[in-house]
C-alpha positions in Angstrom: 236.4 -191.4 219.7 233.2 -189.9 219.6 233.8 -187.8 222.8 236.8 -186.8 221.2 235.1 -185.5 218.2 232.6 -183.5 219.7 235.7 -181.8 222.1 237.4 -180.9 218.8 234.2 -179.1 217.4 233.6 -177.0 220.3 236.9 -175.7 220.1 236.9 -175.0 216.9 233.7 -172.9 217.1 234.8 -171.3 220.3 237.3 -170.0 218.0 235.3 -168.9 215.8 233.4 -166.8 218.0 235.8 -164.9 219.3 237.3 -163.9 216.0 233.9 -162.6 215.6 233.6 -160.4 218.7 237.3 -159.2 217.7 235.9 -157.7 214.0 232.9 -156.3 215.9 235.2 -154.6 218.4 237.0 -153.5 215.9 234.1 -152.2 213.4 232.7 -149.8 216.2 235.6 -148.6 217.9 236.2 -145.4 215.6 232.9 -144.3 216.9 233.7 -144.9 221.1 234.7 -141.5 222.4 237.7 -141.8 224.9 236.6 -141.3 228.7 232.7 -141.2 227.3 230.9 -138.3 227.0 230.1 -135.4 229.8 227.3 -133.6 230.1 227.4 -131.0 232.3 224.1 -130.2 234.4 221.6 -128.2 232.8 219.5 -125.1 233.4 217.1 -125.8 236.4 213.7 -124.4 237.0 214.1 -122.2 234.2 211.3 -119.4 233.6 210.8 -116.7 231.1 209.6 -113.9 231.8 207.9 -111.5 229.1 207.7 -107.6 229.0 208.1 -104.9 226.9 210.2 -105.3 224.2 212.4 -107.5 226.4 212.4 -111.1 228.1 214.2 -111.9 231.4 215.2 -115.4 231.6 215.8 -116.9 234.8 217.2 -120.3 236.5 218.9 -122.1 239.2 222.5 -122.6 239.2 222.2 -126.3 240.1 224.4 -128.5 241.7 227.2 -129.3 239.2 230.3 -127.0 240.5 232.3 -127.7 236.8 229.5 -125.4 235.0 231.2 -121.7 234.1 228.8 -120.5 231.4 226.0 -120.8 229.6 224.5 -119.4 226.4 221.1 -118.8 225.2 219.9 -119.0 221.7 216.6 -117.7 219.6 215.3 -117.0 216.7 216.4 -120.7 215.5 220.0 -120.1 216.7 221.0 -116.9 214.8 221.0 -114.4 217.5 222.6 -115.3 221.1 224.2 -114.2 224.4 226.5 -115.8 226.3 226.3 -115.6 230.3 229.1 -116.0 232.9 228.2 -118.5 235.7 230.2 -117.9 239.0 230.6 -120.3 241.2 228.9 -118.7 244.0 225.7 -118.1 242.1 222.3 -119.2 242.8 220.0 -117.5 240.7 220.9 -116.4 237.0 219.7 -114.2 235.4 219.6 -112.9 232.0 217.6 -109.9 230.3 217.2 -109.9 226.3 216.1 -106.8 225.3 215.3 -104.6 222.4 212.9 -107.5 221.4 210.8 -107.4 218.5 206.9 -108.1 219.3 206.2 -111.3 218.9 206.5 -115.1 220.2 209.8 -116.6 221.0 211.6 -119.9 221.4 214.7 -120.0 223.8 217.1 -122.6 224.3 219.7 -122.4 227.3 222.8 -124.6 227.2 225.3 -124.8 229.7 229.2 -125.5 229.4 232.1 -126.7 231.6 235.7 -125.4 231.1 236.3 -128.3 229.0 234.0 -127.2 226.8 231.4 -130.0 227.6 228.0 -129.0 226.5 224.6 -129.6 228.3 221.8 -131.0 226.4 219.3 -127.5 225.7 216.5 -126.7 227.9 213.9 -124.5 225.8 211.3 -122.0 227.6 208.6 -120.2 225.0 207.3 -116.7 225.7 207.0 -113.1 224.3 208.1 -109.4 223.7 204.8 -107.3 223.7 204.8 -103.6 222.6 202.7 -101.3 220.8 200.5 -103.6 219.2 199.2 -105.6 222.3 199.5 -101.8 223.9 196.8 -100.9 220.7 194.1 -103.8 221.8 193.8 -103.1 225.6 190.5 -101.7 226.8 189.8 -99.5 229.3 187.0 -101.1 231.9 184.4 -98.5 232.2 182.5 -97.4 234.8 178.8 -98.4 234.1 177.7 -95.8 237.4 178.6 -93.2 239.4 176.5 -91.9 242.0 177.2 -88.9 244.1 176.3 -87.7 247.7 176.4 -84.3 249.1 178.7 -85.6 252.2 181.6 -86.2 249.0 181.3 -89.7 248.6 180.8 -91.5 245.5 179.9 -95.2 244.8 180.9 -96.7 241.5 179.6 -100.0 239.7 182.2 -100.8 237.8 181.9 -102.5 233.9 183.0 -106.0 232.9 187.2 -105.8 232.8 189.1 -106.8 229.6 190.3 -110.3 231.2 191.3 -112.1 228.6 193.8 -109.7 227.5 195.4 -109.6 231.4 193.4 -107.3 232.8 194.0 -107.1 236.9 192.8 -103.8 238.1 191.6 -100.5 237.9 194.1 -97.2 239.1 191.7 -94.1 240.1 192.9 -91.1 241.6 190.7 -87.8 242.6 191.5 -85.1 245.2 190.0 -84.9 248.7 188.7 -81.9 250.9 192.3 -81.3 252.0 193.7 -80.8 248.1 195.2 -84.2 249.0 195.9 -86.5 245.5 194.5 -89.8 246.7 195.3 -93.1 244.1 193.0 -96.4 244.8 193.4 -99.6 243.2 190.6 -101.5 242.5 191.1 -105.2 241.7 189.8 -106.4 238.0 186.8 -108.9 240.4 186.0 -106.3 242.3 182.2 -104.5 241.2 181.8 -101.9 243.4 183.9 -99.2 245.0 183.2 -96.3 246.5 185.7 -93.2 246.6 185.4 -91.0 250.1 186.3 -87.2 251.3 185.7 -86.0 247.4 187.2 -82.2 247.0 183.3 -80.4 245.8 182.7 -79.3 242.2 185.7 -82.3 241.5 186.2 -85.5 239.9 188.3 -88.2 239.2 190.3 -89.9 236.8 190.9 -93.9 236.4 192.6 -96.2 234.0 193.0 -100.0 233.8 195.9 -102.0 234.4 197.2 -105.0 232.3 199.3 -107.7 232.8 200.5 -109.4 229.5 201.0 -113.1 231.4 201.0 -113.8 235.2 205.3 -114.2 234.9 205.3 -110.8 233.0 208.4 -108.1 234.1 205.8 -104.7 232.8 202.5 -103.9 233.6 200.4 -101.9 230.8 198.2 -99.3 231.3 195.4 -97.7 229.2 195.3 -93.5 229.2 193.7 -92.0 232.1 189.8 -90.9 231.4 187.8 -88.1 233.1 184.6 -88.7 234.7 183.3 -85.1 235.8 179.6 -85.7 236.0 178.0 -88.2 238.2 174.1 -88.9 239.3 173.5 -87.3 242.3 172.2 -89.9 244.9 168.3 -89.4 245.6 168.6 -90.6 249.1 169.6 -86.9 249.7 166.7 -85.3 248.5 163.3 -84.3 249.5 160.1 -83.3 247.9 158.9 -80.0 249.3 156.1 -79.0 246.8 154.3 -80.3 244.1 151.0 -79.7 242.4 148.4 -82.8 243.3 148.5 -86.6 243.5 146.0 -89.5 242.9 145.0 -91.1 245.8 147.3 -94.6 247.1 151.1 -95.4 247.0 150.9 -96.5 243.8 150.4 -92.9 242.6 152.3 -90.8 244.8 154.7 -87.9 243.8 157.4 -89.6 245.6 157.5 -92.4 243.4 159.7 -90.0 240.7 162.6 -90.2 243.0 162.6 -94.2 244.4 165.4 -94.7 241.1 163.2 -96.7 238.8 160.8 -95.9 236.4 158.5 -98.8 236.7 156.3 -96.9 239.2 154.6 -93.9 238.7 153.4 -90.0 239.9 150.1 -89.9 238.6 148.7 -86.5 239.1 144.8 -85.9 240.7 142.7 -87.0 237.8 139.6 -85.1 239.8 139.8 -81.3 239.2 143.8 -80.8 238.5 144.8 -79.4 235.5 147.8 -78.4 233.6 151.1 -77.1 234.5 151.7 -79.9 237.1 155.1 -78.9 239.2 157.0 -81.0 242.2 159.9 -78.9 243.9 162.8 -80.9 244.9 166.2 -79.8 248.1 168.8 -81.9 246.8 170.1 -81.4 250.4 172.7 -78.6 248.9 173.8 -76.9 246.0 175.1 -78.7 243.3 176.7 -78.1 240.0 174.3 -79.3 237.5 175.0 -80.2 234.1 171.7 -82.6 233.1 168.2 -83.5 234.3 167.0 -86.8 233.3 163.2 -87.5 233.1 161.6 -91.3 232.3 158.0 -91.9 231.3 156.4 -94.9 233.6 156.5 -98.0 232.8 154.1 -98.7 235.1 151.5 -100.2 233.1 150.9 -101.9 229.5 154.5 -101.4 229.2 154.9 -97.5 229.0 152.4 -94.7 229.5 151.9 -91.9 226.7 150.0 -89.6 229.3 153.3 -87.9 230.2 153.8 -84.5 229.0 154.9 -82.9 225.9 157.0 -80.0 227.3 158.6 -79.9 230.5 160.0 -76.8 232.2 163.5 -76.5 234.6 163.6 -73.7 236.9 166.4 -73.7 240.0 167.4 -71.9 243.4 169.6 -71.5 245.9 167.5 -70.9 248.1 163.7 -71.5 247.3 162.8 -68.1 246.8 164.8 -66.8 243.9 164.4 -68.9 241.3 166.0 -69.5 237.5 164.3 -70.2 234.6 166.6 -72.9 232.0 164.0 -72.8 229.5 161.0 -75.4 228.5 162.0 -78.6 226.8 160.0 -81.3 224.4 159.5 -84.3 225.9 158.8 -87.7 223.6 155.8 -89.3 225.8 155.6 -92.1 223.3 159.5 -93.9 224.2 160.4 -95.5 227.1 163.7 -95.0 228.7 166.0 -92.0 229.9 165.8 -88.5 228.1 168.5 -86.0 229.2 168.3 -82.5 228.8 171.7 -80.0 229.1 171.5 -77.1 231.0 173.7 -74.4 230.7 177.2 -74.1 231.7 177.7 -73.8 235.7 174.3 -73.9 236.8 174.4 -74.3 240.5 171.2 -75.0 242.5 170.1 -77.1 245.8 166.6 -76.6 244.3 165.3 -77.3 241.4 161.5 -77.4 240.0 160.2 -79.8 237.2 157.0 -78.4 235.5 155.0 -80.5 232.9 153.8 -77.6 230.7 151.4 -79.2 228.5 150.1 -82.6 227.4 147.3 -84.8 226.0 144.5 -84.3 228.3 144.2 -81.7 231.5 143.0 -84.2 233.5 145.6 -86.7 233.3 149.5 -86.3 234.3 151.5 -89.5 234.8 156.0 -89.4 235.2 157.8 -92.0 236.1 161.4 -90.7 237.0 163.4 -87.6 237.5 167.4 -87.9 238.1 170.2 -85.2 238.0 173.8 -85.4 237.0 176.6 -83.3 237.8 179.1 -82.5 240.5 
């Protein structure tokens, strides 16, 4: 009887279940979509590109043959385009242009003739224009020396990195009237440009790179650099006044490119004007003559003179006087003085005119620029 009993209630809440599971089916089946839903495959290895007012969006096909379109989205899904997907394709792409500067957000769906829709693949990037154009800096170049065989070497300035930077473009013409254009990479320091055209220069600009997937390069305006320092290896003392005696005072110290040593004139009987006559190896255009004070000792020395004199030739015989300057004895560091307009010379004569003492004539450094 008891066996019985316990078959009867098992039945019963056998039942019971069942009538269960049929409300439950019957509760959820509105929201059970017929054959499931289909995704079709999405965009794959999608990249943005930036540029100029414009953004080229690119991807892979994929392997799903029932995609035949896609459409991308921005701007929070008010603007759009819709793109054609053959079935031959491997690569789409798609170019959005007359961008306004500024970040975007892209989302790329893909669809199947059924209308099926892919679940969104978004790629962030940017339109650039004038005001990224505005903050770009030219890298400058810190130093140009010139030789008399036409070549110059440049030290280049620190490149504006952080806003893509990548390299330099220079361009100058050669001996043969020949427009040459050199590109110097951003980590690149030195350069040197070869064959220069004489009485010539050159003109450079930097190039910019918005992102390393960017579509347009940028570039600052071309600048001018028509005056360089001539390079000393190429000249030679052939006169001067009177020197003290040891290297440390010798007249060729005011050519050796540094004003930490010194031309100390003979303190014994020597006397104001002191002179040294420089060949520059051949004639130059010259535009300035730059003259240091030593630094030599205790920091800079105030027994320079007060007024220096220019005088230049083509020859060492006739010479041209460009007047007699004042010189500040008392401040270390580089003092230029203009000459006039198209002086040409291969020699050229430095006089100290007057100073302190008579006895007493220290320099440190002579340079010229020009071309």
């Amino acid at each position: 009887m008891k066996k019985t009993i316990n078959y009867i209630l098992i039945l019963l809440a056998a039942g019971w279940m069942m009538s269960s599971c049929e409300e439950a089916d019957s509760t959820y089946k509105e929201f059970i979509v017929e054959g499931g839903l289909v995704y079709p495959g999405r965009a794959t290895s999608p990249l943005a590109h930036s540029g100029k007012h414009k953004v080229l969006l690119t991807w892979l096909r994929g392997t799903d043959p029932s995609v035949t379109s896609a459409k991308v989205f921005w701007d929070n899904y008010t603007d759009s385009v819709s793109v054609p997907i053959p079935a031959n394709a491997d690569t789409i792409s798609v170019l959005i242009d007359n961008l306004v500067e500024k970040p975007y957000s892209f989302q790329i769906v893909t669809y199947d003739d059924k209308g099926n829709v892919s679940v969104p693949v978004e790629l962030l990037t940017a339109a650039y224009g004038d005001k990224y154009q505005a903050s770009l800096l030219s890298r400058p170049v810190d130093l140009t020396v010139s030789s008399i065989d036409g070549t110059l070497s440049l030290q280049w300035g620190s490149p504006d990195i952080a806003n893509g930077a990548i390299a330099s473009e220079l361009k100058y013409v050669n001996a043969d009237d020949e427009t040459i254009t050199m590109r110097i990479p951003a980590e690149i320091n030195e350069s040197s440009v070869t064959g220069l055209k004489p009485g010539t220069g050159f003109t450079y600009r930097t190039i910019f790179l918005p992102d390393s997937l960017s579509i347009d390069t940028f570039y600052t305006e071309f600048r001018e650099n028509d005056s360089f320092i001539f390079d000393k290896e190429d000249w030679e003392i052939i006169d001067f006044s009177s020197q003290h005696g040891g290297a440390a005072n010798t007249v060729e110290n005011v050519i050796d490119g540094t004003d930490g040593t010194r031309w100390h004139s003979h303190s014994g009987p020597s006397s104001y004007p002191h002179h040294v006559t420089i060949d520059m190896g051949a004639e130059r255009t010259v535009t300035e003559f730059a003259v240091w004070r030593t630094t030599f000792e205790n920091g800079g020395d105030d027994r320079a003179p007060d007024k220096i004199q220019f005088l230049v030739s083509p020859d060492n015989v006739t010479w041209t006087d460009l007047g007699i300057f004042d010189f500040n004895r008392f401040i270390n560091g580089e003092q230029l003085f203009q000459m006039p307009e198209g002086t040409k010379a291969r020699y050229f004569k430095l006089v100290g005119v007057e100073g302190p003492n008579d006895t007493n004539f220290v320099l440190g450094e002579i340079s010229a620029y020009g071309l």
